[in-house]
C-alpha positions in Angstrom: 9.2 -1.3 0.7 10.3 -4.3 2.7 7.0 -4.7 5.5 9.3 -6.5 7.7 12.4 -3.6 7.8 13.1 -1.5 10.5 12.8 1.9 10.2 14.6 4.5 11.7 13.2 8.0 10.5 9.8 8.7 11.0 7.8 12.0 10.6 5.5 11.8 13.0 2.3 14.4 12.7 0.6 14.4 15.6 -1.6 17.8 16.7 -2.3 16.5 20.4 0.7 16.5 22.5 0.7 14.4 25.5 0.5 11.5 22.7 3.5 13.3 21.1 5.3 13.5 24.3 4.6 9.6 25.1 5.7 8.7 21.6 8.5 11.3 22.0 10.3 9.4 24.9 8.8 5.7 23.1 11.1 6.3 20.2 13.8 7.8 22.2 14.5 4.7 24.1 14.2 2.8 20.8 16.9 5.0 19.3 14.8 6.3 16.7 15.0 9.5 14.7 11.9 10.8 14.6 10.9 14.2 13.7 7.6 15.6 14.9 4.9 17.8 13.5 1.3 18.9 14.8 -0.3 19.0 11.6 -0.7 18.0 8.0 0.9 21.2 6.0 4.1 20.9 8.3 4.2 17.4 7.8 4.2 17.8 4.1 6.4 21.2 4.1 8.7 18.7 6.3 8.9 15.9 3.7 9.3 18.1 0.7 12.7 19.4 2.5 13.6 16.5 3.8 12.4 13.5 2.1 14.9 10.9 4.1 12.1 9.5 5.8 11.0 5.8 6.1 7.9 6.2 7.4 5.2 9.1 7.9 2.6 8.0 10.6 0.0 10.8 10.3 -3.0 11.5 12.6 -6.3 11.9 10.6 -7.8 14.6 12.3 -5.5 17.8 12.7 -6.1 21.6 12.2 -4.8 23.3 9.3 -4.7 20.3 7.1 -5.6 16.7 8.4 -4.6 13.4 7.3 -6.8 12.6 4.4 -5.8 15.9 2.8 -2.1 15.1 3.2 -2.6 11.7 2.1 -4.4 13.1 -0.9 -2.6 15.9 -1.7 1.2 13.3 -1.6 -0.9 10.8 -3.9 -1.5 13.4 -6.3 1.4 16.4 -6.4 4.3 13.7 -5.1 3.8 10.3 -5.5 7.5 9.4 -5.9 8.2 10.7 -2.5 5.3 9.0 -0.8 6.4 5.8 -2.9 9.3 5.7 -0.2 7.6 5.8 2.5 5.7 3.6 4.6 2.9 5.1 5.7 0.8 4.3 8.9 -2.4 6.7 9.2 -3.8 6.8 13.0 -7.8 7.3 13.9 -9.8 7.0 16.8 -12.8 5.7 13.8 -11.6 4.8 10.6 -14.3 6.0 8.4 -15.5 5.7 4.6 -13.4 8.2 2.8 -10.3 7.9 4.9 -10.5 3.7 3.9 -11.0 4.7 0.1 -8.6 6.9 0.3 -5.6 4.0 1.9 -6.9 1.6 -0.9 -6.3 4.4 -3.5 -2.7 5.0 -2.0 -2.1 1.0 -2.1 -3.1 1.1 -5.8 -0.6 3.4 -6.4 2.1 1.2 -5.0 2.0 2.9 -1.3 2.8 0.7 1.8 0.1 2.5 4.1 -1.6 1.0 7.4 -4.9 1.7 8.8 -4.9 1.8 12.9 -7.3 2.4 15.3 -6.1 4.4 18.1 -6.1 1.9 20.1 -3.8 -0.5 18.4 -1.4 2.1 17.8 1.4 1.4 20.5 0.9 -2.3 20.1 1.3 -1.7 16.1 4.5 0.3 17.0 6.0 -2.5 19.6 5.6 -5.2 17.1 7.3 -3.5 14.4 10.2 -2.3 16.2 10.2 -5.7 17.1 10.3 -7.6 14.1 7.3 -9.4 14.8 4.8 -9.8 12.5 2.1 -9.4 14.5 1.8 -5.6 13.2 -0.5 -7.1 10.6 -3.4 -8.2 12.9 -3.6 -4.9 14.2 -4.1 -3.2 11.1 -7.8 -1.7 10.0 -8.9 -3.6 6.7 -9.6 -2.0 3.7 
């Protein structure tokens, strides 16, 4: 996937909703169709039906199913669909497995991002923006 295109559908799985909601209106005044979820088995459910998405930005920690085991479970049961996405996985403390888990994603030819929460909504602006200054605010792997 092209790191400097601008996407347009996003699945956005998100289980706390005030940072839904601020996303919700974000997007909105972008013009971005973005669908969103509050947890990893809707977010997967949601691709498998609709897999027209550009990019799946995933909270790690979720109930039912969090981020690592939706990363995981894509990687292994549906790599083609994940292969079309670009993924940007969100945590408040990127920690050991969810890293090794992004490098095993980018080995498999995924286009995944790392943030910590508190780069997210600078991440966002400088995508939508064209800017490359995304890539500073990425976690490294």
């Amino acid at each position: 996937m092209n790191m400097t295109m601008q996407p347009r559908s996003i699945l956005f799985a998100e289980d706390y909703w005030p940072i839904a909601n601020t996303y919700r209106e974000f997007f909105k005044r972008e013009d971005y169709d973005v669908t969103f979820v509050s947890n990893g088995r809707e977010a997967l459910q949601t691709l498998l039906s609709q897999p027209s998405f550009t990019i799946l930005r995933t909270d790690y920690n979720m109930p039912q199913m969090d981020g690592l085991e939706l990363l995981q479970r894509l990687r292994l049961e549906h790599l083609q669909i994940l292969q079309q996405l670009r993924v940007v996985v969100k945590s408040g403390n990127p920690d050991e497995p969810l890293r090794h888990e992004c490098r095993q994603q980018r080995e498999a030819g995924v286009t995944i991002d790392c943030l910590n929460s508190m780069n997210e909504f600078k991440f966002w602006n400088a995508l939508i923006s064209g800017s490359d200054r995304w890539q500073e605010l990425v976690e490294p792997l």
